[in-house]
N, CA and C of each residue as an Amber inpcrd file, in Angstrom:
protein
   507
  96.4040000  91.0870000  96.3460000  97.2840000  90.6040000  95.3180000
  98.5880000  91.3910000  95.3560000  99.7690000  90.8300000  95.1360000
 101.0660000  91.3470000  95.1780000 101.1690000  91.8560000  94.4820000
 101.5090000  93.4620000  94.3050000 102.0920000  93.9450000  93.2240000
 103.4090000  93.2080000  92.1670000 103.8380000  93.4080000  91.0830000
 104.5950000  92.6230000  90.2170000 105.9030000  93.0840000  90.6880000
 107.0560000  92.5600000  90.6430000 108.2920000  93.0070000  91.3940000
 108.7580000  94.2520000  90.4530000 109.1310000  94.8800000  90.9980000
 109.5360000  96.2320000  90.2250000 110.9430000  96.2460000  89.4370000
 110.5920000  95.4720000  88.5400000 112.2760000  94.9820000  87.2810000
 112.7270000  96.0420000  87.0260000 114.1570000  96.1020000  86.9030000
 114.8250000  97.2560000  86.5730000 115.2090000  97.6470000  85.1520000
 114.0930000  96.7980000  84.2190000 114.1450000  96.5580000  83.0540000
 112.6920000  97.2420000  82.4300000 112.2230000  97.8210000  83.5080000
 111.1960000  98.6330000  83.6950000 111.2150000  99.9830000  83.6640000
 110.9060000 100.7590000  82.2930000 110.9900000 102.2480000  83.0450000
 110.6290000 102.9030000  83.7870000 111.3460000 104.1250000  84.4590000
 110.4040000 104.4740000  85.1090000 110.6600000 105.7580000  85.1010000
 110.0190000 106.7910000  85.5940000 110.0660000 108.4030000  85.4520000
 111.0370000 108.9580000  85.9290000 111.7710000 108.6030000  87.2210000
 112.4910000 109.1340000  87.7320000 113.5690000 107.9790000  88.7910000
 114.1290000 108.3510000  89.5110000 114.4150000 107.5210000  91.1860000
 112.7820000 107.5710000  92.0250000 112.4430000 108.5520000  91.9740000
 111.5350000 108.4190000  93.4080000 110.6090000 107.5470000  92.8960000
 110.3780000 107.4630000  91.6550000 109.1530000 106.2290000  91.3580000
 109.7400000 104.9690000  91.4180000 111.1590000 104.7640000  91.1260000
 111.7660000 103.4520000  91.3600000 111.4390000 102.9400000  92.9760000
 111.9510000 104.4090000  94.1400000 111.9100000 104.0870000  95.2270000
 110.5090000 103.6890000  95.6260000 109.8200000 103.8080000  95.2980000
 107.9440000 104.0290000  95.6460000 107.7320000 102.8310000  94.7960000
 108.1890000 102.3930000  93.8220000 107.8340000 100.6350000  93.6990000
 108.3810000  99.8370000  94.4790000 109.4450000 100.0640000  94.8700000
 110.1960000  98.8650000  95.8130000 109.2230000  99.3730000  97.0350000
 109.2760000 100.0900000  97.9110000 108.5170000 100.2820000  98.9180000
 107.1070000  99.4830000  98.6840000 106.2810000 100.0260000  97.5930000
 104.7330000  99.5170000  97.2930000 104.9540000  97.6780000  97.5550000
 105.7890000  97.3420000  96.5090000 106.1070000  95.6930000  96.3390000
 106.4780000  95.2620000  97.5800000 107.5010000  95.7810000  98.6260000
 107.5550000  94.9800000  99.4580000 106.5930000  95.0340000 100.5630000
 106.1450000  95.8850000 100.7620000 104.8250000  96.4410000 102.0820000
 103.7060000  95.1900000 101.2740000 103.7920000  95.5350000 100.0870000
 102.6080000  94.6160000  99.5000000 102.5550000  92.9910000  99.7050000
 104.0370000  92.8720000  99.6360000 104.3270000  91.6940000  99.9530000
 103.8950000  90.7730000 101.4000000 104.8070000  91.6180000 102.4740000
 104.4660000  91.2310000 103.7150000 102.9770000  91.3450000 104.0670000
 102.2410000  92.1840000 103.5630000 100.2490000  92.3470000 103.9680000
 100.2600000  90.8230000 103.1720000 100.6270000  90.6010000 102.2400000
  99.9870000  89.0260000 101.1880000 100.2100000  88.1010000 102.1390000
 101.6410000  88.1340000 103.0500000 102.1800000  86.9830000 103.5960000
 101.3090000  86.7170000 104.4820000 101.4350000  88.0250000 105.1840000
 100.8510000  87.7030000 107.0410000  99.2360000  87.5930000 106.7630000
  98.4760000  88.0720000 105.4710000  96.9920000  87.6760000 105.5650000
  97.0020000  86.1350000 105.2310000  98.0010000  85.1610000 104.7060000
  98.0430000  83.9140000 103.9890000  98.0940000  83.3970000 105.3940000
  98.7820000  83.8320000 106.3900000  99.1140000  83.0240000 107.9440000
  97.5220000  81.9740000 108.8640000  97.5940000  81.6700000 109.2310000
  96.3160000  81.2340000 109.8170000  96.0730000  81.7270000 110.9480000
  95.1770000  81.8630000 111.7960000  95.3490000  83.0690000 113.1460000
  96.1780000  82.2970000 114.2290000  96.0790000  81.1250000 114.2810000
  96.6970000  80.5350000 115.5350000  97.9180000  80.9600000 115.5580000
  99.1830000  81.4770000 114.0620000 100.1550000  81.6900000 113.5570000
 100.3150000  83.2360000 113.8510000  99.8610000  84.5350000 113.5880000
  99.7230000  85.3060000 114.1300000 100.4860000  85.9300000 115.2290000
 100.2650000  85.0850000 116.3740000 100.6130000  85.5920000 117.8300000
 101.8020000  84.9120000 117.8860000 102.0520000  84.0030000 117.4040000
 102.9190000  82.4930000 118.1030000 104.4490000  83.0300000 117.0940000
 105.8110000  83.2240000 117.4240000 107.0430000  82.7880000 116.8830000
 107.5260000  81.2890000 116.6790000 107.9770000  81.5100000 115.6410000
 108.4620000  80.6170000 115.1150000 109.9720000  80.3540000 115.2970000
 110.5530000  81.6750000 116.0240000 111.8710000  81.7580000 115.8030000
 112.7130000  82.0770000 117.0200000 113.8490000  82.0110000 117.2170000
 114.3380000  82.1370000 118.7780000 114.6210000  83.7480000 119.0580000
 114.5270000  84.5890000 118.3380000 114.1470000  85.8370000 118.4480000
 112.9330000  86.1350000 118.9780000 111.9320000  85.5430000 118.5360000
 110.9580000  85.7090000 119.4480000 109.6360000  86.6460000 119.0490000
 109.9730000  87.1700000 118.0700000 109.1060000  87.8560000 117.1300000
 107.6280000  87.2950000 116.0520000 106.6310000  87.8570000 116.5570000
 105.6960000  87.0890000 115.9830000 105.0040000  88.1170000 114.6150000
 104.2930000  87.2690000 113.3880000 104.0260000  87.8930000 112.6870000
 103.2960000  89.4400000 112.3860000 102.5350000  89.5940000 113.5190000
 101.6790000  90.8460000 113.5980000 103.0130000  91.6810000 114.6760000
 103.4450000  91.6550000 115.4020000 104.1280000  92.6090000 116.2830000
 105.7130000  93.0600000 115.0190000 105.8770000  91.9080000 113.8020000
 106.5920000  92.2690000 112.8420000 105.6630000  93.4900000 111.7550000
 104.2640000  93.2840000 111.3780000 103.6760000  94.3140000 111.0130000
 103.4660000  95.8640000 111.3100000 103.1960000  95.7410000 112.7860000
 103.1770000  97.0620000 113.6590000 104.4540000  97.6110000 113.6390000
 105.8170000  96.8640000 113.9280000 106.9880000  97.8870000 113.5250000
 107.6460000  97.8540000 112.1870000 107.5600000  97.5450000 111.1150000
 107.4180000  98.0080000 109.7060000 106.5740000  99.5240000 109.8970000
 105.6830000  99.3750000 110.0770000 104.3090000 100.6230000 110.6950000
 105.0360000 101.5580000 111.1980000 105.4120000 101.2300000 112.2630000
 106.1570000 102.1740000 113.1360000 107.8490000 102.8080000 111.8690000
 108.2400000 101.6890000 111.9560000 109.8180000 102.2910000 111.5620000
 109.7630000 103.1590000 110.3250000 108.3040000 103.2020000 109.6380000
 107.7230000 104.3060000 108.3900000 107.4120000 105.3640000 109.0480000
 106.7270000 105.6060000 110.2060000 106.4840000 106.8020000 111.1430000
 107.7500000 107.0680000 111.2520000 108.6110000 106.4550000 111.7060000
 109.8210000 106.9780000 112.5480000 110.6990000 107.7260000 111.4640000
 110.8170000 107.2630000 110.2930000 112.1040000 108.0560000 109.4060000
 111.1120000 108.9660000 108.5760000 109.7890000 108.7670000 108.1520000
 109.4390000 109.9700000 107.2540000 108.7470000 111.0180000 108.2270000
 107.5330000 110.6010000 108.9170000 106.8640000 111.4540000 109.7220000
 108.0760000 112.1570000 110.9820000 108.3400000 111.3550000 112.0610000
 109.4200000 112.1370000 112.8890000 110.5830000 112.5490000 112.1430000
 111.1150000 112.0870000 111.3310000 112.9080000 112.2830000 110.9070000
 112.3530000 113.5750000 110.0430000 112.0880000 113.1100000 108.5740000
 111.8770000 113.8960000 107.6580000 111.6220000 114.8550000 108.1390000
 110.4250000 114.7980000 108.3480000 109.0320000 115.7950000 108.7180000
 109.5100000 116.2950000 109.8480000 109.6700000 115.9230000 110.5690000
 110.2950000 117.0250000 111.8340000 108.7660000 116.9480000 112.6710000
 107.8950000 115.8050000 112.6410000 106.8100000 116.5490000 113.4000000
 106.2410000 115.6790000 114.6470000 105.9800000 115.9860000 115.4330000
 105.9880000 115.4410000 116.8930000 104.6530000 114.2190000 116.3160000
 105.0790000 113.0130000 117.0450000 104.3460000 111.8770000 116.2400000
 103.7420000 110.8620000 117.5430000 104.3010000 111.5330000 119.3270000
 103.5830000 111.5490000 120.3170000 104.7430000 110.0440000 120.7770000
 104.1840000 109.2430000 120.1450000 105.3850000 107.6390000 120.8970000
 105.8300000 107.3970000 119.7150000 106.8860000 107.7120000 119.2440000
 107.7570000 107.0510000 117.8590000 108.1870000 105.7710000 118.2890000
 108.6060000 105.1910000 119.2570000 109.1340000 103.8450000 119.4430000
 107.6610000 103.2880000 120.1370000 106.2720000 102.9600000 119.5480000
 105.3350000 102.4480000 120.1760000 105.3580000 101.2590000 119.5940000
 105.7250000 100.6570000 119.1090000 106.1330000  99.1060000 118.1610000
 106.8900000  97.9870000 119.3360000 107.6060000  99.3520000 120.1680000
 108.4480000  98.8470000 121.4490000 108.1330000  98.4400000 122.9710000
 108.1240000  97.2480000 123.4210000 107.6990000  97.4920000 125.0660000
 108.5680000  96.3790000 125.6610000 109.5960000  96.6780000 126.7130000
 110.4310000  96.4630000 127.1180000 111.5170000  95.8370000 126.7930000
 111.8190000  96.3550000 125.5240000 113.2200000  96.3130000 124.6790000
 112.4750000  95.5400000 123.4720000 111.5190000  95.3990000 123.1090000
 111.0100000  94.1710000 121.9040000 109.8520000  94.6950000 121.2060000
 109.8120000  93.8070000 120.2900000 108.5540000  94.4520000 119.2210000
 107.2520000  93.9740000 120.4720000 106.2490000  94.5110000 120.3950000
 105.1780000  94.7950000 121.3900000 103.5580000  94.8210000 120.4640000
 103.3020000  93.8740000 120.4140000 101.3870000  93.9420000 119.9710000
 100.0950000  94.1790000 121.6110000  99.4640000  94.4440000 121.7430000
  98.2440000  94.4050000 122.5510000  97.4090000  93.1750000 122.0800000
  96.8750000  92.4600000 123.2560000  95.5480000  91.8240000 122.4610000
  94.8330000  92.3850000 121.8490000  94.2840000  93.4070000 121.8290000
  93.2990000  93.9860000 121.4450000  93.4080000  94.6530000 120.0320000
  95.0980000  94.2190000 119.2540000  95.2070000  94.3230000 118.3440000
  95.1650000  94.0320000 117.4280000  94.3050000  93.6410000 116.0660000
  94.0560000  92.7840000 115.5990000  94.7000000  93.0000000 113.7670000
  94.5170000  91.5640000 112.9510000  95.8180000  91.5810000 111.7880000
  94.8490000  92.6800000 110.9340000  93.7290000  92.9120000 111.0320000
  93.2080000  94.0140000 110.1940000  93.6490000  95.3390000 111.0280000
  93.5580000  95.3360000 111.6370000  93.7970000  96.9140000 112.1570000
  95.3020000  97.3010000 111.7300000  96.0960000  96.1970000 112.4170000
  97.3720000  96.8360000 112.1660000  97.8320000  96.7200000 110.4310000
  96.9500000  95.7340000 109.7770000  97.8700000  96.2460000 108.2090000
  96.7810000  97.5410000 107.7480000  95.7540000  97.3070000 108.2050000
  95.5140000  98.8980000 107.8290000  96.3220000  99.9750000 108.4250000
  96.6360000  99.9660000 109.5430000  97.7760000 101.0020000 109.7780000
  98.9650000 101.1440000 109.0070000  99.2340000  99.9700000 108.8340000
 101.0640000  99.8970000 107.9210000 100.1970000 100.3750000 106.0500000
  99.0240000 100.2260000 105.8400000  98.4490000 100.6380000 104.4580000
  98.5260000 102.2230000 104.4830000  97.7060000 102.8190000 105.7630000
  97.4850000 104.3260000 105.9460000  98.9720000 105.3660000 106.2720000
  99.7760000 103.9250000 106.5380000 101.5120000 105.0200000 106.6670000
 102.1600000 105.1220000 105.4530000 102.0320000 103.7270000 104.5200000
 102.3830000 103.7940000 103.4170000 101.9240000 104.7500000 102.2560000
 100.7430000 105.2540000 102.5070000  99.7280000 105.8580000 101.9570000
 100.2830000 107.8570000 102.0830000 100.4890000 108.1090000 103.4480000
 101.4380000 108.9890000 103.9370000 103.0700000 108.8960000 103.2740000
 103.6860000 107.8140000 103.4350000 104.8110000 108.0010000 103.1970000
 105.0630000 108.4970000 101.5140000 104.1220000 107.7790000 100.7040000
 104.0680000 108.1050000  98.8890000 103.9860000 109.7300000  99.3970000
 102.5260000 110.1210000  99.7460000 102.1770000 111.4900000  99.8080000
 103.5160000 112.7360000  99.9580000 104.5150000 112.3390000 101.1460000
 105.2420000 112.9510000 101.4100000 106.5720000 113.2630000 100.1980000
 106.9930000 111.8410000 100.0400000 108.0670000 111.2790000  98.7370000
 107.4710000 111.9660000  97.1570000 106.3690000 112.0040000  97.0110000
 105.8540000 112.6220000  95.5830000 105.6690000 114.2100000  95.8380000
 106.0750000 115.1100000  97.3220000 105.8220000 116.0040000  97.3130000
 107.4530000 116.6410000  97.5590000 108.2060000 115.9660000  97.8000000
 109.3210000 116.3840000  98.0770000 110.1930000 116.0660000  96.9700000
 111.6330000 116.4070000  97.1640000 112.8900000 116.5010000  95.9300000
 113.4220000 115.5360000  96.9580000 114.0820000 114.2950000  96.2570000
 114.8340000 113.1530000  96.7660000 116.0400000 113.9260000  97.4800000
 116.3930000 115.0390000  96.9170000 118.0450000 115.6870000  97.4530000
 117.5540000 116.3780000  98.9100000 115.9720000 117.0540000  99.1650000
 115.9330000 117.2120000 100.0550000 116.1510000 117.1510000 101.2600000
 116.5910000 117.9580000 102.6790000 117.1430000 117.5750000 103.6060000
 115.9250000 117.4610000 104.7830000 116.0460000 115.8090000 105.5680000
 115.1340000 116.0770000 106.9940000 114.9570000 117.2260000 107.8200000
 114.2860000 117.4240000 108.4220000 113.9070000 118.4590000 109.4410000
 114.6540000 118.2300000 110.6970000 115.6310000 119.2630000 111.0520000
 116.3360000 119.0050000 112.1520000 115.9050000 118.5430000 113.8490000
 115.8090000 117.2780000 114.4730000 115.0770000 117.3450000 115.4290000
 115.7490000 115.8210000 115.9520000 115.0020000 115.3810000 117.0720000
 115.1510000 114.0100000 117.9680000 115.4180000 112.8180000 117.2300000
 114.6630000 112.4550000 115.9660000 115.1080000 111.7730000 115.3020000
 116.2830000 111.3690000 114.7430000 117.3250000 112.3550000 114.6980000
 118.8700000 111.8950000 114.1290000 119.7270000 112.3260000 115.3160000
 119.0890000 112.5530000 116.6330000 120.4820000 111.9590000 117.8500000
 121.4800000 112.7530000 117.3420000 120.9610000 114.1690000 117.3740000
 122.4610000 115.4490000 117.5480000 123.0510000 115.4370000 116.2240000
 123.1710000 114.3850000 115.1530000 123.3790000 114.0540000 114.0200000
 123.1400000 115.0800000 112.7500000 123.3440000 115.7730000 111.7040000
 122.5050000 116.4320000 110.7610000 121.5230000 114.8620000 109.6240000
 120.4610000 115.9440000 109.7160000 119.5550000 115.2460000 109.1470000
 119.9730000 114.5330000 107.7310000 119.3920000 113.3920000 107.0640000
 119.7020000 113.1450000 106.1500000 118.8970000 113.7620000 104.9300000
 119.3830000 113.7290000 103.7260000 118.3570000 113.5860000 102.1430000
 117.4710000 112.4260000 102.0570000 116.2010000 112.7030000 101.7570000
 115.3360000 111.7970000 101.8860000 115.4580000 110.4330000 100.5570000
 116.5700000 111.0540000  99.6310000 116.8080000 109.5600000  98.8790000
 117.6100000 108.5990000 100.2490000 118.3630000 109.2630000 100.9670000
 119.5490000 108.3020000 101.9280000 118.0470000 107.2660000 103.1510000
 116.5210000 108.3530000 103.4730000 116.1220000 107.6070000 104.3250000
 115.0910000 106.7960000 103.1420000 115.3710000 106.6520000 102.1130000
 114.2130000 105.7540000 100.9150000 114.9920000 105.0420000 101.0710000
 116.3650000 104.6920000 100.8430000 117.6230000 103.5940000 100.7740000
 116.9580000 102.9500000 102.0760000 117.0670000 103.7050000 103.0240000
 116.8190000 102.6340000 104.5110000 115.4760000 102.1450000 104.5090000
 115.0680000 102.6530000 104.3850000 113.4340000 102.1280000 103.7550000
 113.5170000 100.8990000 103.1780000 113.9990000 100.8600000 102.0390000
 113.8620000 100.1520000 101.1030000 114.4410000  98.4180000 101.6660000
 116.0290000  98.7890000 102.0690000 116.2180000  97.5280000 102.8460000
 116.1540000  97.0440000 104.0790000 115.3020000  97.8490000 105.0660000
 114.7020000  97.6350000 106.2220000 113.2810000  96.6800000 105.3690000
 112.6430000  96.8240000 104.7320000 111.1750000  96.1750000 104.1860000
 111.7650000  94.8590000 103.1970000 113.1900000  94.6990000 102.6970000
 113.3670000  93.9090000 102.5370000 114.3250000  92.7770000 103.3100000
 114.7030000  92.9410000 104.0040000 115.5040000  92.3240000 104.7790000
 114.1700000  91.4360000 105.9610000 113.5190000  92.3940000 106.1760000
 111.6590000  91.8810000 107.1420000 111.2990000  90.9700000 106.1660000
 110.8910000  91.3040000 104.8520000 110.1840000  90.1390000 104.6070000
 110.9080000  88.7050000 103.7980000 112.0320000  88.8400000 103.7640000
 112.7690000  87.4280000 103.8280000 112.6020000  87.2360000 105.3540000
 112.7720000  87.6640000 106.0600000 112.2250000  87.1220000 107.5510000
 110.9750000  86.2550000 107.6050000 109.9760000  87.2640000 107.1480000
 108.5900000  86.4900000 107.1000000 108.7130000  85.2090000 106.0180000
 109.5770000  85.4920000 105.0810000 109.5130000  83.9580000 104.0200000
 109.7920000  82.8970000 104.8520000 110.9150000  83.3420000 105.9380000
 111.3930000  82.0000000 106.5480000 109.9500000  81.2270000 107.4310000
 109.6400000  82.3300000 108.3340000 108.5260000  82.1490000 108.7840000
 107.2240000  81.5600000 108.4240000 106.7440000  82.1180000 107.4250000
 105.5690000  81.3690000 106.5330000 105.8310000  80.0560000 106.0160000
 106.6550000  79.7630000 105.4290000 107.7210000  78.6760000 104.5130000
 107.5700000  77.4860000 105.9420000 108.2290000  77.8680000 107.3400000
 107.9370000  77.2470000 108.1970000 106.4680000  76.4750000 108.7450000
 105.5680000  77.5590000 107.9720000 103.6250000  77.1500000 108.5890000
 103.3080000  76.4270000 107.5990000 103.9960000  76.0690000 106.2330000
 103.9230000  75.7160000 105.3440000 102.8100000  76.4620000 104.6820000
 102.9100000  77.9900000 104.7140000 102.4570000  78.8340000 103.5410000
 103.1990000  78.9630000 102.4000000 102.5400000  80.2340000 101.8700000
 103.0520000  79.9560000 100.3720000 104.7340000  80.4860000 100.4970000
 105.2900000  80.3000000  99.3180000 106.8550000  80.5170000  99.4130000
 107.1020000  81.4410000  98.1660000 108.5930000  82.0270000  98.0840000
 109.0560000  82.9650000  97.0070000 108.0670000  84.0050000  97.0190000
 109.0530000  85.3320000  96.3810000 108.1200000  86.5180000  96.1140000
 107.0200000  86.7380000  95.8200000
C-alpha cells in the first residue's frame, strides 16, 4: 500500500522528516507501480529509451548506494555503477521483481538509518564519488534524492498508464 503523499500542510519535526517522507512516498510508490505490472511487462520497454521496468528499479537501488553509501559515507561499496552495463541500465535474468525491490527496500532502509543519524548541514566524506569536487551537505544530496525518485516515477506513470495499469499517485 502507498504511503499517503506527504502534504505540506502536514507537520512535521524537522526538514529531515519532511525529506524521509518524500523519499518513503516515492520509493513506495514505484514498488506499488512495478508490483501492479504483469510479468510479461517487466522485461519489455515501452519506450524508445529503452528502459524496462525492473532495470528502472535496480538503478533507483543503485543511485541510493551511490550518493549516501559511496558519496556520504565515504565507504567502498565494491561496483557503484552496477545498475550499468554498456552505457545503460542493466538487469540479469536471474534477477527477479522480488529480489530487486527488496534490494531498493533494504537501501532505503539504510538510507533513513544514515539521514536520522546525521545533521542535514553535515558534510560527505571526501572520496571518488564527487570527481575531485568538495563533498556536498547531505540536505543538498536529500534534494537530489528527492527529485531523482520523482522525476523516475512519473516515468513509470507513463509506462504503466501505457499497460493500462493503474494511473495518478
Amino acid at each position: 500500500m502507498t504511503l499517503p503523499f506527504p502534504s505540506p500542510t502536514v507537520p512535521a519535526a524537522g526538514r529531515t522528516e519532511v525529506f524521509l517522507r518524500y523519499l518513503d512516498f516515492f520509493r513506495s510508490t514505484l514498488i506499488e507501480k512495478v508490483m501492479a505490472l504483469p510479468q510479461q511487462e517487466l522485461r519489455r520497454s515501452r519506450l524508445s529509451s529503452a528502459w524496462t521496468p525492473l532495470e528502472l528499479v535496480k538503478h533507483l537501488r543503485y543511485v541510493e548506494l551511490r550518493w549516501i553509501e559511496w558519496g556520504f559515507e565515504g565507504r567502498d561499496v565494491g561496483e557503484p555503477w552496477g545498475d550499468r552495463r554498456d552505457g545503460r541500465w542493466h538487469v540479469t535474468p536471474e534477477e527477479s521483481r522480488d529480489g530487486l525491490v527488496e534490494a531498493l527496500r533494504a537501501q532505503g532502509a539504510h538510507t533513513r538509518a544514515v539521514v536520522e543519524a546525521a545533521d542535514l548541514d553535515a558534510t560527505g566524506a571526501p572520496g571518488p564519488r564527487w570527481e575531485g569536487a568538495e563533498p556536498p551537505p547531505l540536505e543538498r544530496v536529500l534534494f537530489h534524492l528527492v527529485q531523482e525518485y520523482a522525476r523516475h516515477v512519473g516515468h513509470l506513470d507513463i509506462v504503466v498508464e501505457l499497460v493500462g495499469g493503474p494511473t495518478g499517485e
